[in-house]
C-alpha positions in Angstrom: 0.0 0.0 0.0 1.7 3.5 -0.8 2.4 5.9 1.4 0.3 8.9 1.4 2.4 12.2 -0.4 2.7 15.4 1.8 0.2 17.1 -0.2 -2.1 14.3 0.4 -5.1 16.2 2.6 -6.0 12.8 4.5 -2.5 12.7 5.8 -2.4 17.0 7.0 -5.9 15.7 9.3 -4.1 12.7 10.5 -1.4 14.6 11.6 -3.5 17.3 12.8 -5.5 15.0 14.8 -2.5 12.8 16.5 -0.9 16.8 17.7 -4.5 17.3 19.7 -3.4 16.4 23.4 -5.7 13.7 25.0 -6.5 16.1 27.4 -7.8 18.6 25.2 -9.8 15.8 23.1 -12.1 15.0 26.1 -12.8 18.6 26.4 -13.5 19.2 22.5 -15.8 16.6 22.7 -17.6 17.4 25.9 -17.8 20.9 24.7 -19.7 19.7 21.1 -22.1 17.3 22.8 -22.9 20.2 25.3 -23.6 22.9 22.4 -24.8 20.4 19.7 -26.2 23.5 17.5 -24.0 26.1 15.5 -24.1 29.9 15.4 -23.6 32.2 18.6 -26.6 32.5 21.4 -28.5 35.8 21.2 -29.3 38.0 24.7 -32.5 37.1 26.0 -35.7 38.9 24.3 -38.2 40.8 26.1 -41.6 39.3 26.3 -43.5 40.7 23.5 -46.0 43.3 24.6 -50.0 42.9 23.6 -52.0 45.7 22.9 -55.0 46.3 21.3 -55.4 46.4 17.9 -55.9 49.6 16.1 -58.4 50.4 14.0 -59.3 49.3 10.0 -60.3 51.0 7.2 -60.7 54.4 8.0 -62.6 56.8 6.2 -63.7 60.4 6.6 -66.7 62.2 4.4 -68.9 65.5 5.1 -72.6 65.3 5.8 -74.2 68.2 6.7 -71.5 70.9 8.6 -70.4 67.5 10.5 -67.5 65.2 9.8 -68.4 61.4 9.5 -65.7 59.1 10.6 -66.0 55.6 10.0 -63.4 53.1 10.8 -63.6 49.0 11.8 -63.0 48.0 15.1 -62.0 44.5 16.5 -62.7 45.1 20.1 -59.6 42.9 21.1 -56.1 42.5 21.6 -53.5 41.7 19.6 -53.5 38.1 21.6 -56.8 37.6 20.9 -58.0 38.3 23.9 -61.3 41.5 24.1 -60.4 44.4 25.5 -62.1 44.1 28.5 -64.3 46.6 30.8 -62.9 49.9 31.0 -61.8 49.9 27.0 -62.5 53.2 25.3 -61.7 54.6 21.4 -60.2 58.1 20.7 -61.0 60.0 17.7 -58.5 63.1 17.1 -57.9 65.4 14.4 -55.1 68.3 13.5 -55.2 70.2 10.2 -53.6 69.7 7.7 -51.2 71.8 5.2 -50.1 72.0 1.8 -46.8 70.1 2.6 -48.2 68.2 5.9 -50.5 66.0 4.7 -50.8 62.2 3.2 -48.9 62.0 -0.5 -46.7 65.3 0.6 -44.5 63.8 3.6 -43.7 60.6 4.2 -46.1 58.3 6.0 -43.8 57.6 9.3 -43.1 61.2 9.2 -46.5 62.3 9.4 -47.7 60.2 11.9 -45.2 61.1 14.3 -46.3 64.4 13.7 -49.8 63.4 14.0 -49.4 61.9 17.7 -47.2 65.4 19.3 -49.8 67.7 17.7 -53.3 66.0 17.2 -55.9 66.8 19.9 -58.5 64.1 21.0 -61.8 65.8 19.7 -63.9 62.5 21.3 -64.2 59.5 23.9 -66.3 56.7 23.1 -66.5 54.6 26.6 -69.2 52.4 28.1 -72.6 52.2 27.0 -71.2 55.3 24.1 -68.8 52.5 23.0 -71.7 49.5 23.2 -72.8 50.4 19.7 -69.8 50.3 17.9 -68.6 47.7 19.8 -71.4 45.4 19.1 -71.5 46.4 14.9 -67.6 46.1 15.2 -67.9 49.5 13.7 -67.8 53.3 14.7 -69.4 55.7 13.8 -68.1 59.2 14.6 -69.5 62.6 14.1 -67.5 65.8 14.3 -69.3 69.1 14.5 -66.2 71.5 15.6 -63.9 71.2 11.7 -66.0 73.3 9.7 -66.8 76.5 12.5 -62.8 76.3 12.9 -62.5 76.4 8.7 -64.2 79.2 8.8 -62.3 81.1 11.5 -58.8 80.1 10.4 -59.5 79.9 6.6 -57.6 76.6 6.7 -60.2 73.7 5.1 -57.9 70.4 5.7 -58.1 68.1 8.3 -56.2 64.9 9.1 -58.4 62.2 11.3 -57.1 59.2 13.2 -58.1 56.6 15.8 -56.8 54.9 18.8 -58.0 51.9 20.7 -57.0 51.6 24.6 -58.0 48.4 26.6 -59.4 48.4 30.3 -55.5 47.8 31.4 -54.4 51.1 29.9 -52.4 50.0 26.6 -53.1 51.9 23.6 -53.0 50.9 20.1 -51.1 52.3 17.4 -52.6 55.1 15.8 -54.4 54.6 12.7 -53.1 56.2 9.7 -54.5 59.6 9.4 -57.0 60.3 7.1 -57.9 63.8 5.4 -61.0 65.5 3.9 -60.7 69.3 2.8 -64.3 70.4 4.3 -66.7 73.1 2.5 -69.8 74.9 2.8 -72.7 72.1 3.0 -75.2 72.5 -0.3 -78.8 72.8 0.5 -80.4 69.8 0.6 -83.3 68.3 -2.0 -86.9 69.7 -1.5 -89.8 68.2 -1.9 -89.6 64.9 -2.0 -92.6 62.9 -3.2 -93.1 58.8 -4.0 -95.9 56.8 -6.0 -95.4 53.0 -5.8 -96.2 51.1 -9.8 -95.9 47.3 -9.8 -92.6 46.4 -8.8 -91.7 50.0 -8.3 -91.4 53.2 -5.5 -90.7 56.1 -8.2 -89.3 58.7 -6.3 -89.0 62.8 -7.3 -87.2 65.5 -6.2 -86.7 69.6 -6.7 -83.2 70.9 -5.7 -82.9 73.2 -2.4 -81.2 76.0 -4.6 -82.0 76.0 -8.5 -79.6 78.5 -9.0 -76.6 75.8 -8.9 -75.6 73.9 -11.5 -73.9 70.7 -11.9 -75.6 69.1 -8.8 -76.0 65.9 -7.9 -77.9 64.0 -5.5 -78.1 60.4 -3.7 -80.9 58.3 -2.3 -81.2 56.9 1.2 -83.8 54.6 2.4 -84.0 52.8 5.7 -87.0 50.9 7.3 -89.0 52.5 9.5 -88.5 50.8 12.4 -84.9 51.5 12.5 -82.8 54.8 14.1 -80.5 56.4 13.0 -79.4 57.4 9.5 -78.3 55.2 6.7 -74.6 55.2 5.5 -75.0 53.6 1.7 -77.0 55.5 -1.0 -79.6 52.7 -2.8 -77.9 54.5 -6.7 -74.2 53.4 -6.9 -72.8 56.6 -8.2 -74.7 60.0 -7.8 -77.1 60.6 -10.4 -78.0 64.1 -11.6 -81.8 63.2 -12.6 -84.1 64.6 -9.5 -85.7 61.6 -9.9 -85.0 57.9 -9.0 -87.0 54.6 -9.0 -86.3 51.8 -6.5 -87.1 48.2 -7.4 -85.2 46.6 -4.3 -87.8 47.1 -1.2 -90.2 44.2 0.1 -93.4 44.7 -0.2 -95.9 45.0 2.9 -92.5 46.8 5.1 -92.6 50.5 5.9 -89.5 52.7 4.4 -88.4 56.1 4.8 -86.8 57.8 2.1 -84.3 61.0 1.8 -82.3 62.8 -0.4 -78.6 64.6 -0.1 -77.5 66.8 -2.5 -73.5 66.8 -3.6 -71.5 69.3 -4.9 -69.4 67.4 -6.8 -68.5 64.1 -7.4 -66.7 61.7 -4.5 -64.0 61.3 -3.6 -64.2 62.4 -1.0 -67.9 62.2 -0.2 -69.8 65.7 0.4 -73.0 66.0 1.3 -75.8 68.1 2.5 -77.9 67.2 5.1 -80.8 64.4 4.6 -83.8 66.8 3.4 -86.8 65.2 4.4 -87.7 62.2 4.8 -90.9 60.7 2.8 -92.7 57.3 4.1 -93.8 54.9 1.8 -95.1 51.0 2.4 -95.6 49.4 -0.7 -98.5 46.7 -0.6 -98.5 44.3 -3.3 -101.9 45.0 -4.9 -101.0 43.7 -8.6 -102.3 40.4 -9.7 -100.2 37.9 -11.9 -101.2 37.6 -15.5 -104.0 35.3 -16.3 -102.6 31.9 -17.8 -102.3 30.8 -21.9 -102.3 28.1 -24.1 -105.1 26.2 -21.7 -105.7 23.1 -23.5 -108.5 19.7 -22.1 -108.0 16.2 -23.5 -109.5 12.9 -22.4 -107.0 10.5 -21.0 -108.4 7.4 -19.7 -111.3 8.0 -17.3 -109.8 11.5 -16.5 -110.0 15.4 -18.0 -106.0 16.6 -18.3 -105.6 20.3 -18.6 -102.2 21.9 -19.4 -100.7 25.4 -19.8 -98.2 27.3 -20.1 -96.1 28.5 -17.5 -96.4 32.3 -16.0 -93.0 34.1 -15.5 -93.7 36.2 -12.4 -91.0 36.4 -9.6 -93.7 36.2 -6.9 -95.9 33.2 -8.4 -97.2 30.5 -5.8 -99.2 28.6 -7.7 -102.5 28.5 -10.2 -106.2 27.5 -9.4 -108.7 25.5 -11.6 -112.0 26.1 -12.2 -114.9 24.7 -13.6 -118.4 25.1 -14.8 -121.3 23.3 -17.1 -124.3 24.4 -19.0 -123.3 28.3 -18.6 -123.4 28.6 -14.6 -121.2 30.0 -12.7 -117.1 28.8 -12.4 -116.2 26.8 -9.2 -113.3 26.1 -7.7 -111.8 22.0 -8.5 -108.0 22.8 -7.7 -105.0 24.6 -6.9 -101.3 23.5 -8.1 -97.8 25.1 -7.4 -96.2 27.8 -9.4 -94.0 24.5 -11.0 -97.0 22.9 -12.4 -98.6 23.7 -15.5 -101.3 20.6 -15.8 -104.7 19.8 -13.4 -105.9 16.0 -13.9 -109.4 16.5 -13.0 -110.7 13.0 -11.6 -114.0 14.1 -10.5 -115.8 14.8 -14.0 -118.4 13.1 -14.7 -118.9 10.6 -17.5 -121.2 12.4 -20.6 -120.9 15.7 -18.7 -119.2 18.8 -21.1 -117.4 21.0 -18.6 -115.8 24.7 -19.8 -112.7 25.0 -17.9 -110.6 27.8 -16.7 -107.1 28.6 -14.8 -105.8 31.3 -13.0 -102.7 32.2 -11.5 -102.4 33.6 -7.7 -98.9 35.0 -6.0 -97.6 35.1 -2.5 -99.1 38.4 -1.5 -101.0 38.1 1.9 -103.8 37.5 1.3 -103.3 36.2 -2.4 -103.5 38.6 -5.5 -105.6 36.5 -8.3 -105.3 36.5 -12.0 -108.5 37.3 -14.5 -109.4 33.6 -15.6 -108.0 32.2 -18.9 -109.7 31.9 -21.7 -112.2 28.7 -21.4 -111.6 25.2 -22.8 -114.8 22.6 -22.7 -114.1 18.8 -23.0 -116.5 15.9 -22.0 -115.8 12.1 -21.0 -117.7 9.7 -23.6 -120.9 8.3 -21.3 -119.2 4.9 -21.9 -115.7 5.6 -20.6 -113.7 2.9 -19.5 -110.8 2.2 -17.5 -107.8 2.4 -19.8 -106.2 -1.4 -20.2 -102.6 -2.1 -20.0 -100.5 -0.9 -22.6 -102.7 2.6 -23.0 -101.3 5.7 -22.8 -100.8 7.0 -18.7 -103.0 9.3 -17.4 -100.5 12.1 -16.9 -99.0 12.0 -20.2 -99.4 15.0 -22.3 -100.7 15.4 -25.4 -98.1 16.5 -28.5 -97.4 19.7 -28.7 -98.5 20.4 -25.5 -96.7 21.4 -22.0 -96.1 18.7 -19.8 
């Protein structure tokens, strides 16, 4: 076997490893089965600190001469844990200048600024917190920005939130927020409704005429419900003074307003709600009466068959008969998802006119006009159909089964 060469790497570490002193072995190992992982051990780490968490999606708009400020709250801490009794949420505000506000400065910049200089305008606590704390959601009004616009002249203001728990720990401010604020328009005037099938049809006049360019958006909340509603029913203000609404329930009691805007969002400028108009729609319109009514014998029974109505509110349809002339009775009702009647009860040799009509879910019911008649008769000699014959619910061709 040859010797390894001096170069030879297998002899340096043999060589290497016969210098180590047997001393200093036992300690080299001891040492690597003590630290068996690599890399240096930090200092210890303070315990991380739980607060509550601040406050989402912030947003500001003008109703009226007030401020709205909206923003999400969670209620709890940044554990997971609720705030507990004693929590409370701080709305502030500062204003804002041409080169201190979001877009000019940097964000970190301008919330430190924002906590030395903005001044707590409100304290929602206890049962003024129970509200928002229930919705998950606050809902903030500011009267003071626009009397102090129109001392100072200066129209921006920056809006943020903070969340402290029952322990005392605060949250980190929210970002803050601005909206330039203006003289409120007057609101809409006015306000009248009709209800159509289907339909409230709502119309307005403007609270100045003189403007131009206005534009307006429609509220509506039920009746039995405080407070004022936060989303318009139109989905961009419309400049028509009128509006029509087609997404109520009929037999519930609505109140209806109108704000007027300036211009368009962002950010969103109103005036105040103008007045409000009541309106409960009833559901007084009937279904259209039925077509294509056809009667055929089948077997030892009368088959009718029709075709189907389209309305959203069907239930169902009824069937009525009559003979010699007299007066239409009642045989049957089916649901809205049939569109034949087998009428077992006729009797043989008798002609019979029949009719249909189609009711829908309005309480009490809202009927249609009868269809136009159809007359059929059982032979006086009917028999029951033998095997092989076509089944009694079959429908004729060309027909709606």
């Amino acid at each position: 076997m040859p010797l390894p060469s001096r170069s030879d790497p297998r002899a340096a570490r043999t060589r290497g490893a016969r210098a180590l002193p047997p001393a200093a072995a036992v300690l080299f190992a001891a040492a690597v089965a003590a630290f068996p992982g690599c890399g240096k051990r930090g200092p210890p780490q303070p315990p991380l600190r739980v607060t509550p968490r601040p406050a989402q999606n912030v947003h500001v708009r003008q109703t009226g001469a007030d401020v709205v400020i909206e923003a999400g709250l969670s209620m709890s801490r940044t554990d997971g844990t609720p705030l507990g009794p004693g929590a409370s949420v701080r709305v502030l505000r500062m204003r804002a200048t041409p080169t201190l506000r979001p877009g000019a400065v940097s964000l970190r910049y301008l919330m430190s600024v924002f906590r030395k200089e903005a001044k707590v305008i409100g304290t929602l606590s206890g049962a003024s917190l129970q509200p928002a704390a229930a919705e998950g959601r606050l809902v903030f009004r500011d009267p003071g920005a626009l009397p102090e616009a129109r001392q100072t002249r200066l129209l921006r203001f920056l809006y943020g939130i903070q969340v402290m728990d029952g322990r005392g720990e605060r949250s980190a401010f929210s970002a803050p927020v601005e909206i330039e604020v203006i003289e409120p328009p007057p609101p809409a005037v006015k306000l009248q409704a009709a209800t159509a099938e289907g339909e409230v049809r709502l119309a307005w006049e403007s609270g100045d005429p003189s403007r131009t360019g206005e534009l307006y958006n429609v509220y509506r909340r039920p009746a039995s419900e405080a407070g004022e509603p936060r989303v318009p029913l139109n989905i961009v203000p419309i400049a028509e003074r009128s509006y029509v609404d087609t997404s109520f329930q009929y037999g519930e009691t609505y109140r209806y307003s109108v704000r007027s805007l300036p211009a368009p969002p962002p950010p969103l400028r109103e005036s105040a709600p103008g007045g409000e108009t009541e309106v409960r729609p009833l559901d007084t319109y009937a279904p259209g009466a039925p077509t294509g009514l056809a009667a055929t014998v089948e077997g030892a029974l009368i088959k009718l068959y029709w075709f189907p109505n389209g309305e959203a509110d069907l239930r169902g349809y009824r069937v009525y008969r009559r003979t010699g002339g007299g007066e239409f009775e009642l045989v049957g009702e089916v649901g809205a998802a049939e569109t034949s009647f087998a009428d077992a009860t006729a009797g043989k040799g008798v002609r019979y006119d029949y009719a249909v009509t189609a009711v829908d879910g309005a309480a009490p019911p809202n009927e249609s006009p009868r269809s136009e008649a159809q007359s059929e008769a059982l032979p006086a000699d009917t028999e029951v159909p033998s095997e092989g014959a076509a089944p009694a619910n079959a429908a004729p061709p060309g027909r709606p089964g």
